[in-house]
C-alpha positions as CSV (number, residue, x, y, z in Angstrom):
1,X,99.3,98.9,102.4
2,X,97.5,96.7,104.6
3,X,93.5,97.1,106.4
4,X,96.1,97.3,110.1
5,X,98.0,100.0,107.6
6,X,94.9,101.6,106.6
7,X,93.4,100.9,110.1
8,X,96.5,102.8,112.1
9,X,96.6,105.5,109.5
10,X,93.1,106.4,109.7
11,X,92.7,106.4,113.7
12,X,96.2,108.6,114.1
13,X,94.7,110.7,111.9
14,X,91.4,111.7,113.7
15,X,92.7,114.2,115.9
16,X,91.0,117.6,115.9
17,X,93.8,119.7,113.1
18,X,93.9,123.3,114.3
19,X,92.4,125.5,111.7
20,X,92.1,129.5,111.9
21,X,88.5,129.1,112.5
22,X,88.9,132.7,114.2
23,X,90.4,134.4,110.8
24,X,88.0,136.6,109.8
25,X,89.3,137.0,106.1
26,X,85.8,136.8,103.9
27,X,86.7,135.7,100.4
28,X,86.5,138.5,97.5
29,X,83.4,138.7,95.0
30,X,85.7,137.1,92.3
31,X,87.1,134.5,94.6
32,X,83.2,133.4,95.7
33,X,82.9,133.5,91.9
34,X,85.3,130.7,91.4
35,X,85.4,128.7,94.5
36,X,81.7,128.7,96.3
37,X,79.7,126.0,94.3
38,X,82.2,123.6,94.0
39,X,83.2,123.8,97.8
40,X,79.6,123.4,98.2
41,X,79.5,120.3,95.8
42,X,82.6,118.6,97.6
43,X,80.8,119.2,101.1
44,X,78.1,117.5,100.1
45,X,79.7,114.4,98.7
46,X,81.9,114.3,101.3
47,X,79.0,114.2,103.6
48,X,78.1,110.8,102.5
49,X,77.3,108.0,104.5
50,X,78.3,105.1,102.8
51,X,75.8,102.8,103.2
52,X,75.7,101.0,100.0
53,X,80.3,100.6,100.0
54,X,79.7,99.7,103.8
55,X,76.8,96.9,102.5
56,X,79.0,95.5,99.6
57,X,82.4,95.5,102.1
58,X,80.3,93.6,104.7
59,X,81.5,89.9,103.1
60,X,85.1,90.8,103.5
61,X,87.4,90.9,106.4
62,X,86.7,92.6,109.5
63,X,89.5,94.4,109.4
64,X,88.8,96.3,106.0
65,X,85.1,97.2,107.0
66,X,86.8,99.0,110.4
67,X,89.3,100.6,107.8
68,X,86.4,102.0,105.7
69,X,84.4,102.5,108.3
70,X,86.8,105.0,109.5
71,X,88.1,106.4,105.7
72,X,84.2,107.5,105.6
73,X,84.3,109.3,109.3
74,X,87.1,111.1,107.9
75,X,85.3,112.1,105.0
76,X,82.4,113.1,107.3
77,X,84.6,115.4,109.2
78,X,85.9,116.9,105.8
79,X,82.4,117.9,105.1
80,X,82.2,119.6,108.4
81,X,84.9,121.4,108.3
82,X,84.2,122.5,104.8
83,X,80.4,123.5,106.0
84,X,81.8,125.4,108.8
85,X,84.3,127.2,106.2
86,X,81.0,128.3,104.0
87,X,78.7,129.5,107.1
88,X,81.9,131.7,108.2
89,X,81.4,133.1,104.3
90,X,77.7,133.7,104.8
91,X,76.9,130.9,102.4
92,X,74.6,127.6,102.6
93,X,75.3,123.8,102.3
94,X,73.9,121.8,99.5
95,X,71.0,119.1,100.5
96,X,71.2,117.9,97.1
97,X,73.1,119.1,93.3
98,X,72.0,117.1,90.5
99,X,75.6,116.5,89.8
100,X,76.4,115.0,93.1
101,X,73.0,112.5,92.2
102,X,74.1,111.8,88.9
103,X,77.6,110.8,90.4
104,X,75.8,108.6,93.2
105,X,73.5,106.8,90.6
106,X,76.5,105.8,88.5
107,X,78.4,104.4,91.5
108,X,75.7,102.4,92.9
109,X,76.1,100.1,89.5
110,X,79.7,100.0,89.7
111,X,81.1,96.8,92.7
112,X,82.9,97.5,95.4
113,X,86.5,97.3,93.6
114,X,85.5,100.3,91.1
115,X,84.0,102.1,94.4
116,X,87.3,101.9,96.3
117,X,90.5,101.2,95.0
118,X,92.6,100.4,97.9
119,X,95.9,100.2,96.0
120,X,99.3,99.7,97.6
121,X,101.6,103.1,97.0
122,X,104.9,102.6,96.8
123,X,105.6,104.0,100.1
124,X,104.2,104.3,103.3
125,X,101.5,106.8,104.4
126,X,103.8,107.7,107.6
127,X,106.0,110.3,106.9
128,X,108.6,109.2,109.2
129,X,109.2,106.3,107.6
130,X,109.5,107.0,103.7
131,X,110.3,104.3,101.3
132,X,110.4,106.1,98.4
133,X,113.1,108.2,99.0
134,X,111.2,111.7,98.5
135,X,112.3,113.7,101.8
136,X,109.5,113.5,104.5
137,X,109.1,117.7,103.9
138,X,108.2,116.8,100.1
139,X,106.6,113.6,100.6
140,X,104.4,112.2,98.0
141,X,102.6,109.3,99.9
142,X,99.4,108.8,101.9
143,X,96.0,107.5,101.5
144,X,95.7,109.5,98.3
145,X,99.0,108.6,96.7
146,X,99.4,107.3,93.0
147,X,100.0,103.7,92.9
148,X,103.3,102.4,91.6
């Protein structure tokens, strides 16, 4: 895929979903068991700002910067959603997990190519028009799609 790829991809995308935000199912003590802290974990890094990947993409085109600019909005409005999800279950966001440091502190020695891997999957991320042949109700491919 190309940054316009990326670019159209990410902008169709950032339309409000519509999530049962009024269910009031509470999850089960053995479901919070399993599921709370690493929900918690992933809204936190999700929350992210970028900084640092929007520092190193800054010598590159326009067009990618715009692209990753709106990949980490995205990821922003993940975290929201997933910090609205844990306040509906009476629990808190993180404001830091050693984990989520530790995972930081690695990254900031790796370059911009081991941050991001913007690989080109073997079809496209718009399920209308598959190119891989999957059928659009099965399809494999988006931003998050293996690489061929």
């Amino acid at each position: 895929m190309t940054e316009s790829d990326w670019v159209r991809y990410f902008s169709a995308n950032g339309a409000e979903p519509t999530l049962p935000w009024n269910d009031g199912y509470r999850l089960s003590g053995a479901e919070r068991a399993v599921v709370i802290e690493s929900i918690q974990q992933f809204q936190l890094g999700e929350n992210a700002q970028g900084r640092r990947l929007l520092q190193r993409a800054e010598s590159l085109n326009n067009e990618f910067v715009q692209a990753l600019r709106l990949f980490i909005n995205e990821e922003k409005r993940h975290s929201q959603f997933l910090g609205r999800f844990l306040e509906m279950q009476g629990e808190r966001c993180l404001r830091r997990h050693w984990v989520h440091a530790a995972f930081r502190r690695v990254r900031g020695f790796a370059g911009l190519e081991l941050r991001m891997r913007w690989q080109r999957p073997k079809c496209s991320p718009f399920p209308t028009t598959p190119r891989c042949g999957t059928p659009p109700d099965r399809h494999c491919c988006g931003p998050y799609a293996p690489a061929s």
